[in-house]
C-alpha positions in Angstrom: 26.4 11.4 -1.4 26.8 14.8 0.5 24.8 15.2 3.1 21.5 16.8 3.2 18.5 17.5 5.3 15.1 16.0 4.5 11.8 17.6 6.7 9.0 15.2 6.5 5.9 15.5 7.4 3.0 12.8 8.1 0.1 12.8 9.5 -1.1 10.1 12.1 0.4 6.9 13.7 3.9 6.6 11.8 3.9 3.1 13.0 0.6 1.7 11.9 0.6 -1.0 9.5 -0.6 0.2 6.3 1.2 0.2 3.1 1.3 4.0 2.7 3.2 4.1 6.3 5.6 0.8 5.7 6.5 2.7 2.5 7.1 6.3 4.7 8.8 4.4 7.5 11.7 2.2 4.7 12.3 5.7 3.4 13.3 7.1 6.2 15.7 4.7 7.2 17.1 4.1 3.7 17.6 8.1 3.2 19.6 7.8 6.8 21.4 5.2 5.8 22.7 7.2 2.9 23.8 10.1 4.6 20.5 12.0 4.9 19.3 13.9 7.9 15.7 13.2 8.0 13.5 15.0 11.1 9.6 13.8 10.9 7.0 16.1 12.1 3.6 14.3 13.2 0.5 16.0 11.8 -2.5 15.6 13.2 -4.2 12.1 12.7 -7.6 13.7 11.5 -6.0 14.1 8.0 -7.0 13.6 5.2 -10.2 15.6 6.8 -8.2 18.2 8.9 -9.9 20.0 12.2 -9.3 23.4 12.1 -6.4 22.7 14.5 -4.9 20.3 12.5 -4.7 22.5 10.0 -3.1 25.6 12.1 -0.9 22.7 13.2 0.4 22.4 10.4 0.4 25.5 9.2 2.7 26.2 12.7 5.2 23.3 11.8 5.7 25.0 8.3 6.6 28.4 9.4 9.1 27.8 11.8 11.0 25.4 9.0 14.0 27.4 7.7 14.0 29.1 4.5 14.5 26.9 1.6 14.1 24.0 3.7 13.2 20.6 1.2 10.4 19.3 2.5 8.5 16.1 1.6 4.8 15.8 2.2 3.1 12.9 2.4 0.0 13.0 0.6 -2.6 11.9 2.9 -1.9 15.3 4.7 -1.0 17.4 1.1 -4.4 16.8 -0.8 -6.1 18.3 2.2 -4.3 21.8 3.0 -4.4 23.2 -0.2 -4.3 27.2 1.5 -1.3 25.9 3.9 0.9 24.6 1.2 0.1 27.6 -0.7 0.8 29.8 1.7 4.7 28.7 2.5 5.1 27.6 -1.4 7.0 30.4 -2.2 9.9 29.4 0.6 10.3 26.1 0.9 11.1 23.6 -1.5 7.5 21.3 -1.1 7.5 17.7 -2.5 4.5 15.8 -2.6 4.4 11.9 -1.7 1.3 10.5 -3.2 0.2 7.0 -2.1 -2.7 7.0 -3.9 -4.0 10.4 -5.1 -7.9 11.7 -4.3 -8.8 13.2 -7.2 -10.3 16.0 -5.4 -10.0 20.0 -6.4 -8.4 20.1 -3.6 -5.7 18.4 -3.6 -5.4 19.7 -7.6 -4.9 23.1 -5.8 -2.4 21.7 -3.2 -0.4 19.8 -5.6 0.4 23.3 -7.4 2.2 24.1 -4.5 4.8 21.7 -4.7 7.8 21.5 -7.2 7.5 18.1 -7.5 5.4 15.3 -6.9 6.6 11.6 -6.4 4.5 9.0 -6.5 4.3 5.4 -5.3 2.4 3.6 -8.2 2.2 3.7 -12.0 -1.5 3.9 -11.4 -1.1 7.0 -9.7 1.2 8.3 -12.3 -1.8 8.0 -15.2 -4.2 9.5 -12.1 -2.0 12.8 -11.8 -1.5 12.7 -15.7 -5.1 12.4 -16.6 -5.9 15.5 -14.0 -3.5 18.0 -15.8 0.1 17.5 -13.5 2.4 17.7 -16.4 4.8 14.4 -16.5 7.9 16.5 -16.1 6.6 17.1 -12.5 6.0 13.4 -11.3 8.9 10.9 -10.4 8.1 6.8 -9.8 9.5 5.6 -7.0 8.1 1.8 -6.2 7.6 0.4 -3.0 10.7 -2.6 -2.2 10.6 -5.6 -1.3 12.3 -7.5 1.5 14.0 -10.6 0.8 12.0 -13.3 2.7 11.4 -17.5 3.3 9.4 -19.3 1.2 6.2 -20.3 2.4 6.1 -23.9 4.3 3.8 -26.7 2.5 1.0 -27.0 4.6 0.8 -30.7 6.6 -3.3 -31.1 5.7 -5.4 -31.2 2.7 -7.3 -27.9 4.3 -5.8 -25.3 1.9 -4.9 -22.3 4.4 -6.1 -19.0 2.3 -4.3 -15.4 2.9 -5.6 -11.9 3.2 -3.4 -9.3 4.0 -5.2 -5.8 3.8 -6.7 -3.1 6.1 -10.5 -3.7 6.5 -12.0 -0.7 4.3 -14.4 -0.7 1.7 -12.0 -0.6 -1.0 -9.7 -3.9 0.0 -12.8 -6.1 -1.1 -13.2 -8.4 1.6 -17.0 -8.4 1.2 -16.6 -9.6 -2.2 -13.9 -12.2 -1.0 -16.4 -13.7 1.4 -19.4 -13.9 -1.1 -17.1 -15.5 -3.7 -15.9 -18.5 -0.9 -19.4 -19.0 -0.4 -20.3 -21.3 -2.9 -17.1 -22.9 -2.5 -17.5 -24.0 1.2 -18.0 -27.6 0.6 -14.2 -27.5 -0.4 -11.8 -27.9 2.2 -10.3 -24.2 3.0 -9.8 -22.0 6.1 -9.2 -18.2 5.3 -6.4 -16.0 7.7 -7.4 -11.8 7.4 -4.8 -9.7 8.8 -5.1 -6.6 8.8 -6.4 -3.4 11.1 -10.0 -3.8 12.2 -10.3 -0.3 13.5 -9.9 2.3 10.5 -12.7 1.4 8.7 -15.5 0.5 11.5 -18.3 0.3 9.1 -16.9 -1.9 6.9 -15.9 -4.3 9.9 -19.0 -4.0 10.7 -20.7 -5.3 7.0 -17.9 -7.5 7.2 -19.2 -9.4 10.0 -22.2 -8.9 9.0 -21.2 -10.5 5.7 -20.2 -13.6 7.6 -22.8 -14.4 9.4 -25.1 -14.4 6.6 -22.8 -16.5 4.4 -22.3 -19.2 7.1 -18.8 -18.3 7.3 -18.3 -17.5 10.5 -15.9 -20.6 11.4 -14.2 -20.6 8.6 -12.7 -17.0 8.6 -10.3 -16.1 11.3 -9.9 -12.4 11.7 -6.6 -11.6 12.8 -6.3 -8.1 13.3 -3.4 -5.6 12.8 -0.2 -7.5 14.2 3.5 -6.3 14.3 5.3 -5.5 11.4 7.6 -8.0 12.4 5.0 -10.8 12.7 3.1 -10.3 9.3 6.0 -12.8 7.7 5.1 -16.0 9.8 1.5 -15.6 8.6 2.9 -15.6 4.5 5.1 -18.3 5.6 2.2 -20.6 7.3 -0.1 -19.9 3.7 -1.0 -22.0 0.4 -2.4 -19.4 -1.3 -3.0 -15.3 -1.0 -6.3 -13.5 -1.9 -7.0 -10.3 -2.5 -9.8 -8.9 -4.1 -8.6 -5.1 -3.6 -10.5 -2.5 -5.6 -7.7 0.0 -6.0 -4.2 0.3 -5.7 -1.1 2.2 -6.2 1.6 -0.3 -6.0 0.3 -3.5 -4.2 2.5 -4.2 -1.2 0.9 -6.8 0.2 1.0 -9.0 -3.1 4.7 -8.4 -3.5 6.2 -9.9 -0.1 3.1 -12.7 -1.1 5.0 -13.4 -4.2 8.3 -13.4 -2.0 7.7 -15.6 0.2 6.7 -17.9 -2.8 2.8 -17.8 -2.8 0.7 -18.3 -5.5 -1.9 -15.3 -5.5 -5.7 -14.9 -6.5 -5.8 -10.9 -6.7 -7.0 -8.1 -9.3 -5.8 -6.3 -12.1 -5.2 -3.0 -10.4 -1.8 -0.6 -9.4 1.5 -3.1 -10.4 -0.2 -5.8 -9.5 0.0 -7.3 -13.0 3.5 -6.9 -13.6 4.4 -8.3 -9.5 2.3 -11.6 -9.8 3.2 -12.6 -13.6 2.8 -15.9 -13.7 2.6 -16.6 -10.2 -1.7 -16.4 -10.2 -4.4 -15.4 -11.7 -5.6 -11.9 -11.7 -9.7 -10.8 -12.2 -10.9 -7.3 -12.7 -11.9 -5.2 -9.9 -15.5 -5.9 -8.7 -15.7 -8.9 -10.6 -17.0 -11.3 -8.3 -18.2 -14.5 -10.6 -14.7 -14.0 -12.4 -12.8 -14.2 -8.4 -14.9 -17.3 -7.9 -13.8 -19.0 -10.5 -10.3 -18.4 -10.2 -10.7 -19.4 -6.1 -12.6 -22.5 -7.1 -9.3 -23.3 -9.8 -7.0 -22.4 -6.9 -8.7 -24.6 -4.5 -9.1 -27.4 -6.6 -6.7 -28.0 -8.7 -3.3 -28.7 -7.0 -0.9 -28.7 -10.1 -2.3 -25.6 -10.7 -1.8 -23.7 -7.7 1.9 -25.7 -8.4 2.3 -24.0 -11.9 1.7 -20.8 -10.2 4.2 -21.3 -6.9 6.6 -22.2 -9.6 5.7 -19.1 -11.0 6.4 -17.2 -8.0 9.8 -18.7 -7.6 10.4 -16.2 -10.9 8.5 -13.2 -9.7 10.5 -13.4 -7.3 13.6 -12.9 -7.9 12.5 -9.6 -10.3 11.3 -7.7 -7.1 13.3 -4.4 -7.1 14.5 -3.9 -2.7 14.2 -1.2 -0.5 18.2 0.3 -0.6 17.3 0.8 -4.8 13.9 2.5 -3.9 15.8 4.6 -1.7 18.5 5.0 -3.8 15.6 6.4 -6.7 14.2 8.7 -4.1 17.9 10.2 -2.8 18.2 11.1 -6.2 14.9 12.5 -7.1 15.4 14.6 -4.1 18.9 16.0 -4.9 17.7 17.1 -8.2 14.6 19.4 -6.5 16.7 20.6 -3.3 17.7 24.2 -3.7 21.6 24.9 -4.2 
């Protein structure tokens, strides 16, 4: 592939441990490793509700960009400078990279700008769809997956339970920690990992959450940890929860399934089509319907068997991060200007 030269812009701490930054971080490197000089300009970590100087930041790092310069966006920043992107539309190539889109009029207007818009989830696919972008204007490019050890069978009958997931509202760990509830009389210890400090006031019902239900001792809250650490935790599990609300993709379930786990989750993003037979999968919000399938996961060893079996399948169907890269090169080449 000839070489060609990538500006990227995204907002915040490009090493923190969400999804949306995992995903902006393997891109990078994969576009390098195909030939691709990529330079990353830090916006402003106020986004996706800009200061005024976050927005003349930004503003500032797209006017000294040369002319015709293909620049990729990341969304979190795009959706909320609708009059900056519009104002330097005309003479750069702009590309949108939406995580998870808003659904604001805002970032309708931004997303106008742009000449094309990729995106990191079918279910954000139908979002932009359903809001007017036309479908000629949206590429899918799915997160990968890395290769990784199956989990180890644990040495006790306690069953050691999974989270991993930022603590916001929309990750459902409230709802995760009312549906254990009834089932503390089983034997089961529950392993959160995940920031504690974006979302303070859902930490804070969280706790909150845990004290009420008596599950204080029985839920260890980890924290954000190392990218590089977050496998050990997958590989010391028997089973991974998540009782997200919303996703795009579901990155977290995926390295679940390939590290072998079976996986208690919702029918949200690609979730469906990643877990397969490897779990059982409620509707958002549904919190009888997650207690049930906990209580089955819990209890009934050949079952959470069936499913690990299961996993061993899912598996081996994840797409990796050189072919996501590979998608996005190309999606790329086709927008840059001649």
């Amino acid at each position: 592939m000839s070489l060609r030269a990538l500006e990227f812009l995204i907002p915040g701490d490009l090493q923190a441990g969400t999804g949306g930054y995992v995903y902006d971080r393997r891109l990078i490197e994969g576009l390098r490793a195909l030939g691709w000089k990529v330079a990353v300009h830090a916006l402003d970590a106020s986004f996706p509700e800009p200061t005024a100087a976050a927005l003349d930041q930004a503003n500032h790092v797209l006017a000294r960009l040369a002319d015709q310069a293909l620049v990729l966006i990341d969304g979190l920043a795009l959706s909320a400078m609708p009059a900056v992107a519009h104002a330097h539309a005309a003479r750069l190539a702009l590309v949108g990279l939406m995580h998870r889109p808003l659904g604001s009029e805002a970032e309708r207007q931004a997303l106008r700008s742009a000449r094309h818009i990729v995106v990191t989830g079918r279910a954000s696919q139908a979002t932009l769809c359903a809001s007017g972008v036309i479908a000629e204007r949206i590429s899918l490019v799915e997160p990968g997956t890395d290769p990784a050890p199956l989990a180890r069978p644990g040495s006790s009958e306690q069953m050691r339970l999974l989270c991993v997931a930022t603590v916001t509202p929309d990750k459902g760990h409230e709802l995760l920690i009312e549906a254990l509830a009834p089932l503390a009389p089983l034997r089961w210890h529950l392993t959160c990992v995940g920031s504690l400090t974006r979302g303070p006031a859902a930490v804070q019902r969280l706790h909150a959450c845990l004290q009420r239900t008596g599950l204080t001792g029985r839920v260890t809250l980890v924290g954000e940890v190392p990218a590089a650490e977050v496998s050990r935790f997958y590989q010391d599990a028997d089973l991974f929860v998540l009782a997200t609300r919303a996703e795009s993709y579901g990155m977290a379930v995926a390295e679940a399934v390939a590290h072998g786990l079976p996986v208690i989750s919702t029918r949200t993003g690609a979730i469906p089509e990643v877990v397969g037979h490897a779990g059982r999968l409620v509707m958002p919000g549904d919190g009888k319907a997650l207690q049930q399938a906990l209580a089955l996961a819990i209890g009934d060893p050949r079952q959470r068997a069936a499913w690990a079996r299961g996993a061993l399948s899912a598996r081996a169907r994840l797409s990796d991060w050189p072919g996501a890269c590979g998608r996005m090169a190309r999606v790329l080449e086709a927008v840059a200007p001649d």
